[in-house]
C-alpha positions in Angstrom: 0.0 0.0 0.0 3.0 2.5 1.0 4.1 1.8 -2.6 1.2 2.3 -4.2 0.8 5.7 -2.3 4.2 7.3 -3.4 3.8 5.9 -7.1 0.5 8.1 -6.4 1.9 11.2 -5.6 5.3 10.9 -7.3 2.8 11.4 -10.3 0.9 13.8 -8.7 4.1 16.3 -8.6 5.4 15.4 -11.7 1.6 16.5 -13.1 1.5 19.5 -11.0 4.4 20.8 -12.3 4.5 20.0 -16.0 0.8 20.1 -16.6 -1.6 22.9 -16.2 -4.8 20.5 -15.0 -6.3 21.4 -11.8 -5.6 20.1 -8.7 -9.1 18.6 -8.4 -8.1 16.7 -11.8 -4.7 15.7 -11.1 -6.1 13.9 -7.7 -8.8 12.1 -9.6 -5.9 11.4 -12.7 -3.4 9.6 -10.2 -6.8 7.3 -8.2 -8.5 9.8 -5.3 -11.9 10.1 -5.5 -11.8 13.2 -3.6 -9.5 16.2 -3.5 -9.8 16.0 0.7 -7.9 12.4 0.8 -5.5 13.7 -2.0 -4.7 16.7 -0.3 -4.5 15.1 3.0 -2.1 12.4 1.7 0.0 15.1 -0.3 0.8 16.9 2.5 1.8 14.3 4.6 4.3 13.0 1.8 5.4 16.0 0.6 5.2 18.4 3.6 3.1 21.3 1.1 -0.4 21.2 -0.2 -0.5 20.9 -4.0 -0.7 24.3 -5.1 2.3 25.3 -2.5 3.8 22.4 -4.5 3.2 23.7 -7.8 4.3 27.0 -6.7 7.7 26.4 -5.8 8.3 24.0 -8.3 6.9 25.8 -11.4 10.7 26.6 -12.2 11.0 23.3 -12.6 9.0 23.0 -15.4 10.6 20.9 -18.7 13.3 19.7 -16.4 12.1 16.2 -15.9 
């Protein structure tokens, strides 16, 4: 399940940074039925919500 979690939002960051799609889309893209449990998760793993996330990584952008 841990694997299946970080596969989840490794995804989610790559798609938050290279993509424009909403947040809302990109949790129900990488298998959360609700933007609460994505967030909740995201945070936990990566210590920002998504769009704190997207915001400090948007130089990133192309990079990957």
């Amino acid at each position: 399940q841990r694997y299946i979690i970080m596969c989840r939002i490794n995804q989610a960051r790559y798609l938050l940074v290279e993509t424009e799609k909403s947040i809302y889309e990109i949790a129900h893209e990488v298998g959360y039925e609700s933007y609460a449990a994505f967030s909740k998760i995201f945070i936990r793993e990566a210590n920002l919500t998504p769009s704190d996330y997207r915001k400090h990584n948007a130089h990133k952008k192309g990079k990957n």
